[in-house]
Structures are given as C-alpha cells and as structure tokens.
N, C-alpha and C positions, 0 to 999 in steps of 0.2 A: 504494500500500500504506500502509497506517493505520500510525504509530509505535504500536508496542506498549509501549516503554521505559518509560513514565510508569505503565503498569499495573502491568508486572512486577516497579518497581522500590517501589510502592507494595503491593503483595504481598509480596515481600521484607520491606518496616518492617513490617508488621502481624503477621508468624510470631513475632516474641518475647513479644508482650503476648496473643494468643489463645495459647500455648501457657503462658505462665502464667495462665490465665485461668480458673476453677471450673469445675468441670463444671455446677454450678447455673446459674454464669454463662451458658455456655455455653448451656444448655436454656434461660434466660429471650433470649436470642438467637433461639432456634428460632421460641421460641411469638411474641413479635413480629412476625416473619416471617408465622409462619400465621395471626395475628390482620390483620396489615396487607392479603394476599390476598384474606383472607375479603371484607374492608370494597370491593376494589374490585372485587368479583365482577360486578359489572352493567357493569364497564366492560371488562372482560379477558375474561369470557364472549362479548360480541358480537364483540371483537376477532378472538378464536382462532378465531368462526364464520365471519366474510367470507374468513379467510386459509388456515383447511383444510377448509372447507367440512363439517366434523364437524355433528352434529346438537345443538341447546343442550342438550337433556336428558343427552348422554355427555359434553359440554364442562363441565358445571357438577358432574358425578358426577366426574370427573377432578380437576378443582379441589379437591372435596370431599376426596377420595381423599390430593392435594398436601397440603394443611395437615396431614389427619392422623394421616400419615404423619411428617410436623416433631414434632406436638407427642409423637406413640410415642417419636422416639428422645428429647425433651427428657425425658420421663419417664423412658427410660431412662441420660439422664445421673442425675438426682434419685437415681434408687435405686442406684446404683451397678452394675447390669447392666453397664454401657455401659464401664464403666474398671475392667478387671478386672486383679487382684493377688493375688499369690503371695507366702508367707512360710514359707521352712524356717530353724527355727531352728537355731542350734550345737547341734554332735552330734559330743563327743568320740571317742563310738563308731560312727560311722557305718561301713558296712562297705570302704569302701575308703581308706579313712583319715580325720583329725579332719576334720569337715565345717566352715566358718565359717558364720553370720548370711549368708542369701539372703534379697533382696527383691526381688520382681520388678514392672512395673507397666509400660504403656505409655505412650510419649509421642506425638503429632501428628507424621505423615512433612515435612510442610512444607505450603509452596505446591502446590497441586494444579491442572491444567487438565484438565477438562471439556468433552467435546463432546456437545452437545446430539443430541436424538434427533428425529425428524420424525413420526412416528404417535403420539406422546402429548405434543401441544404443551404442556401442564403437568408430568403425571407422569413424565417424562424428557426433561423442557427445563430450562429456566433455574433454577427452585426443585425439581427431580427429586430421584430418592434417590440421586446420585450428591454433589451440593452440597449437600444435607443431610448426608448421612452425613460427610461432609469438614469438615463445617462445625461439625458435632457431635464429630470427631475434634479438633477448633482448626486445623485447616488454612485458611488464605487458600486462595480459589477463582478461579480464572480461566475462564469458561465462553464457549465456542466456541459460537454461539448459530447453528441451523439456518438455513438460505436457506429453509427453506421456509414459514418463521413470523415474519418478521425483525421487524416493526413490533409483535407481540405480545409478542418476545422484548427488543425495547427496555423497552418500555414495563413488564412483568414488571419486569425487571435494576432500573429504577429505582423501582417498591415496594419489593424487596429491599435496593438500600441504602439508600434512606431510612431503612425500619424497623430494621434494623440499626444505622445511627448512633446512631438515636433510644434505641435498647437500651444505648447506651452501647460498642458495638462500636468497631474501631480503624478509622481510611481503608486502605483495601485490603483490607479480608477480604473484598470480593466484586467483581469485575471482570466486564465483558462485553466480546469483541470479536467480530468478523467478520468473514468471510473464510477461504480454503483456505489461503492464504501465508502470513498472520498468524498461524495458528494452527500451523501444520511452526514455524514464528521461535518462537513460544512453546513449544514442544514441545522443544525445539533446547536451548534456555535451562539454564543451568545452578541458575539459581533455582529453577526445579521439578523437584518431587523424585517425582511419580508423577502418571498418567492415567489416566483414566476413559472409555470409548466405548460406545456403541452406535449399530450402524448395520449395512452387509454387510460379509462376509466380505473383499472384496476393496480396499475402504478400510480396515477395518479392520488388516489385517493389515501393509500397506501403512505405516500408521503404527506400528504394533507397531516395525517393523522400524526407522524411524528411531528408536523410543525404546529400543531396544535395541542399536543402532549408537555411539548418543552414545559421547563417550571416558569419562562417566560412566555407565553404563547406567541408566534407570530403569525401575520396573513401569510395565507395561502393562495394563490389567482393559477388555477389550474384549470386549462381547458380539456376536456375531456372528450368524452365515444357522442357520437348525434348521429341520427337518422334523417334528420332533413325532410320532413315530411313531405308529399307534397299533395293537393287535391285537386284533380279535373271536377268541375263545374259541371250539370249536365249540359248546359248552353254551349259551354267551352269545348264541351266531346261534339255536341253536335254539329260546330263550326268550321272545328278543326281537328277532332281525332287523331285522327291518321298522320298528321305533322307534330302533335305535340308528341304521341311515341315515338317519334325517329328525334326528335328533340331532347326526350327525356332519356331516351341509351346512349346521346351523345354527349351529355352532360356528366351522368350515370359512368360511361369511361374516362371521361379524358384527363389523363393523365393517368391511366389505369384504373381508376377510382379511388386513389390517393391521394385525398384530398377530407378534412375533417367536415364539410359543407355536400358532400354527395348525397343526391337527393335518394336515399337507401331505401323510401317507404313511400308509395306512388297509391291515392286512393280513386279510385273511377269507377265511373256508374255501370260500365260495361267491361267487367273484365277480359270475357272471351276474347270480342273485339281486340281490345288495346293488344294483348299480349298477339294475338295473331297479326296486328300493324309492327311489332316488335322486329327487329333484324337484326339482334345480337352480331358484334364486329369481335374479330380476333382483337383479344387487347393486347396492349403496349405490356413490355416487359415490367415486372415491378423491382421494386430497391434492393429485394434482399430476398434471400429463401428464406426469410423467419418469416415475413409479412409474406410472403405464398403460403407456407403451412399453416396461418394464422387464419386466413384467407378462408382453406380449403376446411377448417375447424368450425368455422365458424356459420358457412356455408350448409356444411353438411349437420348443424346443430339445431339452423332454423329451419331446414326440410328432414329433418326429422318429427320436428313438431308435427301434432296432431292435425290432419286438414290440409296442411299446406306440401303442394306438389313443385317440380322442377317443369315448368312451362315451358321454358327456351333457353339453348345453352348456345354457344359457338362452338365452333370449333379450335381447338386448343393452341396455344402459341409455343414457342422452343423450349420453355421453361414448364410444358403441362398445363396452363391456368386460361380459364374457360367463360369466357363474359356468361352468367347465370342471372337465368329470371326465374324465380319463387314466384308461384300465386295461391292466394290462399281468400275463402267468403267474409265477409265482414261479421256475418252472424259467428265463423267459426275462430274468427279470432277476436270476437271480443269473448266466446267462451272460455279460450287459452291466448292471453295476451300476451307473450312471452316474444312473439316473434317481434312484436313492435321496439321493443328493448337490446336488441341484438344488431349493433355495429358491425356489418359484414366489411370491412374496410378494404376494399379493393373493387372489381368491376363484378357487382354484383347490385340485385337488390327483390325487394317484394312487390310486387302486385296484389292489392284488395280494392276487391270490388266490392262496391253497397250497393244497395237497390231501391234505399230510402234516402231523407233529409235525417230521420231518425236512426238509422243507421251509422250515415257518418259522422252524427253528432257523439253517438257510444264509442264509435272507433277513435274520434278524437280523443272525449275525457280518458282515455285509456293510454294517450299517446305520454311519455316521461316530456320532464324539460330538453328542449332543444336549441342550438344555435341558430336554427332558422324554419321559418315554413313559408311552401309556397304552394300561389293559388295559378291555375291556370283554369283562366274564366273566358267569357266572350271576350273579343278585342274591341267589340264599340257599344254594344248594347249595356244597359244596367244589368246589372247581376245580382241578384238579392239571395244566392247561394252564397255568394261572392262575398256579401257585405256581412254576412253572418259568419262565415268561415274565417275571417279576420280577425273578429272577436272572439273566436276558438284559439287561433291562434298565438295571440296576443297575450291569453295566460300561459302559453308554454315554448315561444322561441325568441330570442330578443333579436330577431330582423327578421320581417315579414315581406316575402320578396313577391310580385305581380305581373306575371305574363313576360316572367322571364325562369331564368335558372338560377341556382345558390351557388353554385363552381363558381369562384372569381369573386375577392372580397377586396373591394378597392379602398386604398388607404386617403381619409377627409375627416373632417370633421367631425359632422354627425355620422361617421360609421358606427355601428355597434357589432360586437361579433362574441357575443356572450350568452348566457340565456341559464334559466334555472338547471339544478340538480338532474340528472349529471351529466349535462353537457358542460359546465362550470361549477367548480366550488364558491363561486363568489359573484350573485347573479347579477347584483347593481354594476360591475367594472366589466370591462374592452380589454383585448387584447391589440384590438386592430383601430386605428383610427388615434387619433389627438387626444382623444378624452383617455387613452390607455396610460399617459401621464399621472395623471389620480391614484393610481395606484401607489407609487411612489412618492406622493408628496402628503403630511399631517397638515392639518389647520392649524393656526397658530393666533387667538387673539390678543392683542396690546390693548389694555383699558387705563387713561387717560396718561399717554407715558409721553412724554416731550419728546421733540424731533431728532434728539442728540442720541436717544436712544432706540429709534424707530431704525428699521431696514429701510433701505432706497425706497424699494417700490410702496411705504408706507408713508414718506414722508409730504 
C-alpha cells in the first residue's frame, strides 16, 4: 500500500493560501489547466485510445468538452456567479425584533477527495467536473484515479500540476493516488472534509457509509446506477412510433451504453409494435471485460425475472456482447418490480408496455429515484399524457428531458444531473453544471463586523 501521508498532508498546507486566494485567481488556475490539456491533446488522445478502446473522434470531443467546461466555471468565478453573497442591512424595525448588519458569503469546505469515473476517461477523470468544480471552490483535491485508465490518468495528474504551479498555485492543491485501500485511508482522514463519486450503486454506497461513519461525519455526493426512464405518449406512438424506436436503440447504444443517462426502461402503449420497429445494431466494443461480464450478469438477472422475455438481440460483436431488448407487461411488472431497479449498464434495456393511463401511472410510482426521465409525446399537438407524466416524473429524476434523449448532459448553468436515492446520495446537489460548485463551498454569515474584517467580496 502506497503512503498517502505526504499527499494528505500536502493538501492540508495548500487549504489556507487557495482559500484566501481571488476568485480571478482562482479562474486564471482553471484556464491554465484547460490551456495546458488542450496543448497535449495528440498525446493524451492516443493514450485514452489504447486504454478504453473509445473511438479518437468521442476521445478528442470529450477532451474538448474537459477544458470547456474549466474555462465556464473560470468565467464564472470572473463575474461573480460563482461566489454568491447576501446582504440585509440593520433594520430597527424588523418585524421580530431590531435586526443587526447580515452578510452572508461562502467559503471552500477544505481538502476534497475525488474518485474518478471509468466511461468518461477525461470528462469525469482526473481534470472532470468534480476537481474543477473543487478546484474552482479553492479546495485542494485528492483524486482517486480509475484502474481502468491508470497510465492516462498519471500522465493527465501531471499536466495538471505542472500547469497549476506554473499559475502560481500552492504544492498540494492537486494530488493523484491509486488504489481501493488508499483511497477508504484517504477517505478515513480527518483532513478531508467532503467526496465526490461516480460509479454503481453498490460501491458507491459502500463508501457513503464509511464517510458517514467517520467520528467526524462528512458529505458524500455520489452518483450512482439510473435507469433513465422513458414514456411514449399514446399520441407520441401514434405520430411517430416507428422513429422514436430506431431513436430510442440509438440513444440506448451509443457509446455502447456507457453512459450513466441510458435510457435503460422504455414504457409504450404498444409493446409488440415498438419492439418489432426495434433493429438492435452490433455495439461498439466496451472499456473493459469486467463491465462485459457485468453487463452479461446483469442482463441475464432481469430476464430471469418473472414475465419478462428476451424480444431482440443483435448479433454479437468481437468481444461476444449482444445489443439486448427485454420486454416484459406492465401488469407483470408492477406485480414483480425488481426489473425496474436493475442498471443493465451497457447496450441493453427493457420494454413495458401499458394498456392504460392507470397502468402507467402504477409502473411509474414503482419507478426508484433517477437522474432523468423522458417523455416522448406528440411534436405539436397538446399532450395531456404528457402534462401528467411530468408530474410523475418530477418526484423521481432531477432532469426531465422532452422529445429528445438523456445520452448527452451539456455543461450550463441551470444543468442539473442528480436526482433522488439511488441515483444520488445527495438529491439537492449537481455533478454536472455551475451549480456543482455548492458542493464544495459552507455558508458563512458576518453579523454586524466592520469592513477591516469583512472578505473582499463582502465588503
């Protein structure tokens, strides 16, 4: 086991000089970062390619994506988006008695560790929106770098801090280590004061539990397993049937179905139909034989269930792995819901069909928390399936996507990419988007404290 001490303790010095550090500062940190990437793109693109076997045109698009995503939030330090501040003044007459001088502002939680993710070897590795956003809050990062990319994810770690010194940053605002023990000891640590995950449910949670154990407790922001619901409309099947299934397996694949947003659970008024519009494609190879056996596990766990049958498969790609369509009756799976809860994470997914509004109102309340659902309704007419289906889903995915696909979570503003248990341990916070900042930053109010002792941005 690798000593971690020299990282954590180097993490440790670096929290007082980044949390007094500008926010401009701060942002001219980012863009160095995403300037330093850009520069070694011929050399970390082929990398990323021998080691997840990703195609160079989504390996350099992702990369594309990494930087600029750094330089959004660096701009939103600049404008002050990014450090937001509150000020009530004295209010003799406030209604529950004399109010004093509030100023509210946030500071940097600390030291943060980071575990990398393995389907977006840039956009949720080592420079992801997970050490941006941390990085952008002035927190030191310590990032748990995947087994599945290891020589990419060294080799990344040290553009990162090079560029970073060269910004003038402190030693320790950015650490890499590796390993499953290393990173529980880092985790354990009383130096870090919150984490970041993405990966399944069952790791995930796994570590929740130890950072919620500690005798100090810390957050947890773990993204977890979603099925990505989706519901055809009857109006929407009878518009366009036939296009939204060759839409939904193309969504369904791409990128093998590697992606935590695959819309895994498809509900339609006419199952036969749809699944017979279906034309399952040989998928693209996946990252790893552990996520093929994963795959094939998990596969053959929801067509085991009770009711549910193997409708459409492909034909298999060099590696054995088989784009699979599962279909199974609404009646019969709300009698055994289990399939709805079952992340098949690869190019796979279910088919259920209803026959009612009451139907799939059952299959919904049935449906766990997820990171997204989607309606696929008419394209002009009102939809009043539509409009009710939204308020289904609204209790249980925190992005409700319309007459499109969930593949593809663009980094803005109001992105949200989170959603109840357990799709997330932490339903109100983002991975994805500006507001993923939050995470990383405590409130902090000053009540009636003179300007000599106020932060810049309070004074």
């Amino acid at each position: 086991m690798t000593d971690v001490e020299p990282l954590l303790a180097a993490a440790d010095a670096a929290r007082p000089a980044m949390r007094k550090a500008s926010a401009a500062t701060r942002a001219d940190w980012l863009d160095a970062v995403a300037d330093a990437l850009d520069e070694a793109r011929d050399e970390l693109v082929p990398l990323a390619r021998e080691e997840t076997h990703l195609p160079e045109a989504r390996l350099t698009g992702e990369l594309g994506r990494t930087t600029f995503q750094a330089r959004l939030f660096a701009e939103g330090l600049r404008t002050g988006e990014l450090t937001p501040v509150r000020v009530d003044p004295e209010d003799p007459g406030w209604g529950m008695g004399p109010r004093p001088e509030l100023r509210r502002t946030v500071v940097p939680i600390g030291p943060v560790l980071v575990f990398a993710a393995g389907n977006f070897p840039f956009a949720f590795s080592v420079f992801g929106g997970d050490t941006v956003s941390a990085l952008a809050a002035g927190c030191p990062v310590v990032l748990k770098a995947h087994p599945g990319h290891p020589r990419l994810s060294r080799r990344t770690a040290g553009v990162v801090v090079d560029a970073l010194r060269a910004a003038g940053a402190p030693d320790g605002a950015f650490g890499l280590i590796e390993g499953v023990e290393e990173s529980i000891t880092v985790l354990r640590d009383p130096r870090i004061r919150a984490a970041g995950f993405t990966g399944s449910t069952a790791g995930g949670r796994a570590l929740f539990d130890i950072a919620a154990s500690r005798p100090d407790p810390i957050p947890f922001y773990g993204e977890l397993g979603s099925v990505n619901p989706v519901v055809v409309t009857p109006a929407g099947w009878a518009e366009r049937g036939t296009a939204i299934a060759g839409e939904w397996v193309g969504s369904l694949t791409l990128g093998a179905g590697q992606f935590c947003t695959n819309p895994g659970v498809i509900l339609v008024p006419d199952a036969d139909a749809f699944v017979a519009a279906v034309e399952p494609p040989v998928p693209g190879r996946m990252l790893s034989e552990s996520m093929e056996r994963n795959l094939a596990a998990r596969v053959d766990e929801v067509a085991a269930l009770p009711a549910v049958h193997r409708a459409a498969q492909s034909e298999p790609n060099d590696q054995g792995v088989r784009t699979t369509v599962l279909a199974v009756s609404a009646p019969e799976v709300m009698a055994d819901p289990r399939a709805l809860d079952v992340e098949m994470f690869g190019p796979a997914g279910l088919v259920v069909g209803y026959s009612s509004q009451d139907e799939l109102d059952a299959v919904l309340r049935l449906v766990p928390g997820q990171l997204t659902g989607t309606i696929q309704a008419h394209s002009t007419d009102d939809d009043p399936v539509a409009r009710h289906v939204a308020g289904a889903l609204e209790d249980r995915a925190g992005r409700i996507v319309y007459n499109a696909w969930p593949t593809g979570v663009t980094v803005s503003g109001a992105q949200h990419h989170g959603g109840p248990w357990p799709s997330t341990t932490a339903p109100t916070s983002t991975s994805v988007g500006l507001a993923a900042i939050s995470r990383w930053q405590r409130p902090v109010t000053y009540q009636g404290a003179p300007a000599s002792v106020l932060p810049p941005e309070l004074r």
